[in-house]
Phi, psi and omega in degrees: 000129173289146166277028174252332180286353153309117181269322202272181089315333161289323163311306189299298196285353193234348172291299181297320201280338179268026203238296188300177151308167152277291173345285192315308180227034126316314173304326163272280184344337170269153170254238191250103159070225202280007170084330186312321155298324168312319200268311168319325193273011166272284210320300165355281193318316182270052174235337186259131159246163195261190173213112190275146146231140185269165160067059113316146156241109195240026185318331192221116192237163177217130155261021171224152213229205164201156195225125157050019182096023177224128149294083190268132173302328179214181197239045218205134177199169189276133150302153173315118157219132188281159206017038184308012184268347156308314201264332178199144171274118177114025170004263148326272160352293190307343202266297213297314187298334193263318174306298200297332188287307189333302196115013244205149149299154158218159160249119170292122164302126195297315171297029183263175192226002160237151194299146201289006175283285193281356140305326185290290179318305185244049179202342203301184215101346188291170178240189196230124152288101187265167124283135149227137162292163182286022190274078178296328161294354158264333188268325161286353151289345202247304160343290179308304193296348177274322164265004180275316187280319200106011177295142178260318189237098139312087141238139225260095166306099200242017199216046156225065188313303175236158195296150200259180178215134197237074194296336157325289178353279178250050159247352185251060156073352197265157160195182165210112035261131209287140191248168201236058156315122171315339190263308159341280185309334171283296154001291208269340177295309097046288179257046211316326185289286166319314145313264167295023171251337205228276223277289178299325180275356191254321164294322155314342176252275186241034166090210185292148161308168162228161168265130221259323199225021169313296220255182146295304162313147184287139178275170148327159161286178185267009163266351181249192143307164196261138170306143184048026183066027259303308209305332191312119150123325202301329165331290227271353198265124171251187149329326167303308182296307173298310157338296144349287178287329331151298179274349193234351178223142199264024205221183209275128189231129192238177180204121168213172215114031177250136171212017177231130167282027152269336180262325188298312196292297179317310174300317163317306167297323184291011206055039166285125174307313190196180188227142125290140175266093211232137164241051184352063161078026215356073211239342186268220160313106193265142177086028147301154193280120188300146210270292180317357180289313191276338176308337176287354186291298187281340167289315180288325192271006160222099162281135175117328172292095164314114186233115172272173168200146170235145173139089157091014195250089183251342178210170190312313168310296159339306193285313180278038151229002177277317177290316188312329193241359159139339168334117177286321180187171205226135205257139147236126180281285183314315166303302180324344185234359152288259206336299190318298184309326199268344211214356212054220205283315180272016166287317173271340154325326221248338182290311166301319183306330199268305150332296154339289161335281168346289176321305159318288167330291180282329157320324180292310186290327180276357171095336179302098187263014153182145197275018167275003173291331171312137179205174155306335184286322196272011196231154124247170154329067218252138215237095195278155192284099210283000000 
């Protein structure tokens, strides 16, 4: 499929699955255990309807917004997702670059494999995701290097205490650190385009990947474990640590993975700029609670508080019932690593674009001339009949 013939995110997505490996994109594409979160953060969406006003004059719409003193074109930016050099070579890059031409935030995944200085040379403005252990010897080596790059916006992953057990995962052969499993290797065998274009070309430049930015230090390759264990410490981190962090670092911090508006709250005291509202895609605690349900909860218990939200986000409607409920702006992961898969860099172009689009469209229609307009008054309820 050419990618101007993508209408979808859904296009996109049926691009990526005959372009991977299965193994590969079982892996972005799945969650946790029975799948209940996953499939709960689609459904949310379909819980809400709008209420259009007509004879509006919406001749000249606007999308656009600002986070933190940056101006941005939509109100839509890429989530953090590891190891994208799977899926197209030179991954990260291709994610960062294509949000920054959109005008749009990315988060580099802390689970990335090109080093975050040179995503920084050639994105900036992207922002940065960690894992952090309960560790300052490990978490004040990596602050100095984030902030030695130029990183601005820290954000702080809290809801992978421990690794989840994702069983698509490992019945279709994948794990990380990644093993060279028969069924991976037939998988990738399979996938002639993808064997060379991605797989073969990423060893010919630059040899096995590494995880490059857990830490200050270059991690392991992704095929052995990350030196010292990136995973070690995460269990232990509480409030304290972020307060910590928080105090040591002078650029913008957001913490996400929040889904109690009691937590929302705590950050706001602590001095967070801003929270994901996140069950990180329901890749974690799978029959975690989908994150637009509780977002109006938590927007009202931190006013004042930048509040993002990810989780389960496929079409323009999705992004205006999100704003629609107190969102400031709305994250997509998954699509954002279909665009990769089918097209590279202009796969995520093209990924956004369609979004974007959407987003134009249904603002018109919905009566809406700029989504800083969106409130509650534009949705009800909808309760379907059992």
């Amino acid at each position: 499929m050419r990618l101007a013939s993508s209408l979808s995110l859904a296009d996109l997505e049926a691009a990526a699955r005959s372009r991977l490996p299965p193994s590969i994109f079982g892996y972005v594409s799945g969650g946790s255990e029975d799948q209940a979160s996953l499939v709960a953060n689609r459904a949310a969406f379909q819980r809400w309807r709008f209420l259009t006003r007509p004879l509006v004059d919406v001749s000249v719409r606007s999308q656009a917004t600002s986070l933190f003193g940056v101006s941005y074109t939509s109100p839509i930016g890429i989530a953090p997702m590891g190891v994208s050099g799977l899926c197209c070579f030179d991954g990260d890059v291709a994610l960062a670059r294509a949000a920054a031409q959109a005008g749009v935030p990315s988060v580099l995944s802390a689970a990335s494999t090109i080093p975050l200085e040179r995503v920084m040379r050639e994105a900036p403005g992207t922002w940065y995701q960690a894992y952090l252990p309960a560790q300052p010897a490990v978490i004040d080596p990596l602050l100095n290097r984030l902030g030695a790059a130029g990183v601005g916006v820290l954000v702080v992953t809290v809801d992978v205490q421990i690794a989840s057990t994702r069983e698509n995962e490992l019945r279709n052969g994948f794990s990380l650190p990644l093993r060279l499993t028969p069924r991976l290797m037939l998988g990738g065998a399979a996938r002639p385009r993808w064997l060379a274009g991605t797989f073969l070309r990423t060893l010919y430049r630059q040899g096995i990947p590494r995880f490059e930015n857990f830490t200050a230090t270059r991690g392991g390759r992704i095929i052995t474990a990350a030196k010292g264990d990136h995973r070690a410490g995460r269990a232990a981190m509480t409030w304290e640590d972020i307060r910590r962090i928080r105090d040591r670092w002078p650029g913008r911090l957001l913490i996400k993975g929040i889904l109690r508006p009691e937590d929302a709250v705590a950050a706001q005291r602590i001095g967070a700029d801003g929270i994901f509202v996140s069950n990180h895609g329901g890749r974690q605690l799978d029959g975690a609670v989908a994150p637009l349900d509780v977002l109006p909860a938590i927007v009202a218990a931190a006013p004042g508080l930048t509040v993002l939200l990810d989780g389960g986000v496929r079409r323009g409607t999705d992004v205006l019932k999100a704003l629609a409920l107190g969102a400031h702006a709305v994250f997509m992961g998954r699509p954002a690593m279909y665009g990769l898969a089918a097209g590279g860099y202009a796969g995520v172009a093209r990924a956004l674009s369609l979004l974007r689009h959407e987003i134009d469209v249904d603002l018109a229609l919905l009566g809406c001339p700029d989504v800083r307009e969106l409130g509650i008054d534009w949705l009800a309820r909808y309760e379907p009949l059992s």
